[in-house]
NUBA-509485 format. One record per atom (N, C-alpha, C): x, y, z. Coordinates in pm, whole numbers, plus 50000, padded with zeros to 5 digits. Atoms other than C-alpha are relative to their C-alpha. Layout:
BEGIN
XYZ/...
//
This chain:
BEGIN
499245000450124/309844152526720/501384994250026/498805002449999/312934134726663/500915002449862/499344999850059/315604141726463/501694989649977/498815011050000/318654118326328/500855005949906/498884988350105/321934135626192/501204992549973/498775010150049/324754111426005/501215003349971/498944998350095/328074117025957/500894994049982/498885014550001/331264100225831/500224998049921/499645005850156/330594092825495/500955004549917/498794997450108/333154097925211/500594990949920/499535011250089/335394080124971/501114994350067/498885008049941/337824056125080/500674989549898/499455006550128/340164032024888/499734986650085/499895011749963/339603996424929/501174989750083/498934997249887/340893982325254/500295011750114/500654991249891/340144011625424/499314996450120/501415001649924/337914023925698/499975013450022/500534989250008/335564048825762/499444998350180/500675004849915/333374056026087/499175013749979/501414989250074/329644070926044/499624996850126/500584997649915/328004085926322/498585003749971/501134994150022/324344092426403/499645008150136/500884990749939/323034116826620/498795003450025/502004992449932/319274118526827/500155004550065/500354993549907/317744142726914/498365005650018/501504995450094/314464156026979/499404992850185/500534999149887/311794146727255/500514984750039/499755007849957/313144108027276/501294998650074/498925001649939/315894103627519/500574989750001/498935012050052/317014068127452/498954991049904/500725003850058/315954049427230/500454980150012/499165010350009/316574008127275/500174994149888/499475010050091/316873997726962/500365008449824/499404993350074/319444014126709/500544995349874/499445011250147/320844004526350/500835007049918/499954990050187/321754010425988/500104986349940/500395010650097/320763996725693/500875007849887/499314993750113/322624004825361/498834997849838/500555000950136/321254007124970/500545006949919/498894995650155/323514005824659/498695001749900/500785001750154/322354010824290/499334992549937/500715011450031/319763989824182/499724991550104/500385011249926/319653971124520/499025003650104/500864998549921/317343965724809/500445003950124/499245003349850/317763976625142/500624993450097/499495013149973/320023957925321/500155005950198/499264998649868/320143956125725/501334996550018/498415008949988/323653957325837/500894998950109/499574997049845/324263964426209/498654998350041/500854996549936/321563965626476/500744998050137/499565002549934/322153971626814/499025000650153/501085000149929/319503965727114/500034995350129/499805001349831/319733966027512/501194991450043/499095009749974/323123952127451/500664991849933/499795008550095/322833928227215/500405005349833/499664995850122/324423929026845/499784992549927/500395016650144/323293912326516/500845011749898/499264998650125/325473917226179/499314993249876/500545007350156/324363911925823/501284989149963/498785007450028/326953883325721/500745003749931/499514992350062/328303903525468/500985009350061/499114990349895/330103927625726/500504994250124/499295005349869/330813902826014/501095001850000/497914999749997/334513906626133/500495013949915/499124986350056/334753939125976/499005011950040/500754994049945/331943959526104/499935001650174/499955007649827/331683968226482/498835015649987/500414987950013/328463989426524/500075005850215/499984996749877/328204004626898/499175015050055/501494985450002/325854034827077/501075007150116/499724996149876/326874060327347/498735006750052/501264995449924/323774063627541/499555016050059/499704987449943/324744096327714/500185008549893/500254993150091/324684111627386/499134996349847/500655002350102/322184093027229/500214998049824/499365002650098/324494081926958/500044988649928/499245016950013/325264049826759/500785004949884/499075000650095/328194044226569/500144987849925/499855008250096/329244021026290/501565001049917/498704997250033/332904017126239/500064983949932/499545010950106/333853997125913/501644999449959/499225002950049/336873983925832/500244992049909/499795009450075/338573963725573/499055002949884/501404994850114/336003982825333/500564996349870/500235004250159/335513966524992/499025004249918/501004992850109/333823981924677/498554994849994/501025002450007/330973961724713/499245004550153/500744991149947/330263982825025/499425012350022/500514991450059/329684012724827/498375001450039/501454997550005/326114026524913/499555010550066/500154982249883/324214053525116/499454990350153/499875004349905/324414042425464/498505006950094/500534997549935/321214048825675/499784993550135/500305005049838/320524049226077/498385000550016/501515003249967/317144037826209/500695004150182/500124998249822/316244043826578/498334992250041/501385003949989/312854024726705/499515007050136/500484993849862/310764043626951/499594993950111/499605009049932/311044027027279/498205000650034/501105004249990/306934030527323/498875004349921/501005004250081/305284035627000/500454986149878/499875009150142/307534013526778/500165005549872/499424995150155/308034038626496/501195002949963/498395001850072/310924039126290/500545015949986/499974989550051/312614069826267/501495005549905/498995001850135/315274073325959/501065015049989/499344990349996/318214092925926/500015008649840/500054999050113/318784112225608/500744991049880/499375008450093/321584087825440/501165010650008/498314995850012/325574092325438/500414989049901/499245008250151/327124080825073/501334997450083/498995006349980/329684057125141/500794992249869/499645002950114/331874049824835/501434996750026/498685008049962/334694025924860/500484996249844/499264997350184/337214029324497/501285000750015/499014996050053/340204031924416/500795011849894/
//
């Protein structure tokens, strides 16, 4: 069983920043390939970090203002946003992929609401 525990979320004023943590735990001990995806009102899931044996991909939307990063030794990844604009309002979810079946395993979601 694994479990994934988010925190961080809250309101912030535009121009801000926030930083959302995730937390595994459970029988996988690392996992190589870590994320988050976000989904506003009416929209589709959107990948917006990933981070994998090293390597980093960004949704273009968050380049230069996103920096996501993991601490292995606590089976963590983080996602520190800055420069937050209202159109990054949404509920922020972490993925984890299991390093030898391949299943996805989903955090519950941290509301992220960027206002004035």
């Amino acid at each position: 069983q694994v479990q994934l525990v988010e925190s961080g979320g809250g309101l912030v004023q535009p121009g801000g920043s926030l930083r959302l943590s995730c937390a595994a735990s459970g029988t996988i001990l690392r996992f190589n390939t870590m994320g988050w995806y976000r989904q506003a009102p009416g929209k589709e899931r959107e990948l917006v970090a990933v981070i994998a044996t090293g390597n980093t991909n960004y949704a273009d939307s968050v380049k230069d203002r996103f920096t996501i990063s993991r601490d292995n030794a606590k089976n963590t990844v983080y996602l520190q946003m800055n420069s937050l604009k209202p159109e990054d309002t949404a509920i922020y979810y972490c993925y984890c992929i299991g390093p030898h079946t391949g299943y996805t395993y989903w955090g519950q979601g941290t509301q992220v609401t960027v206002s004035s």
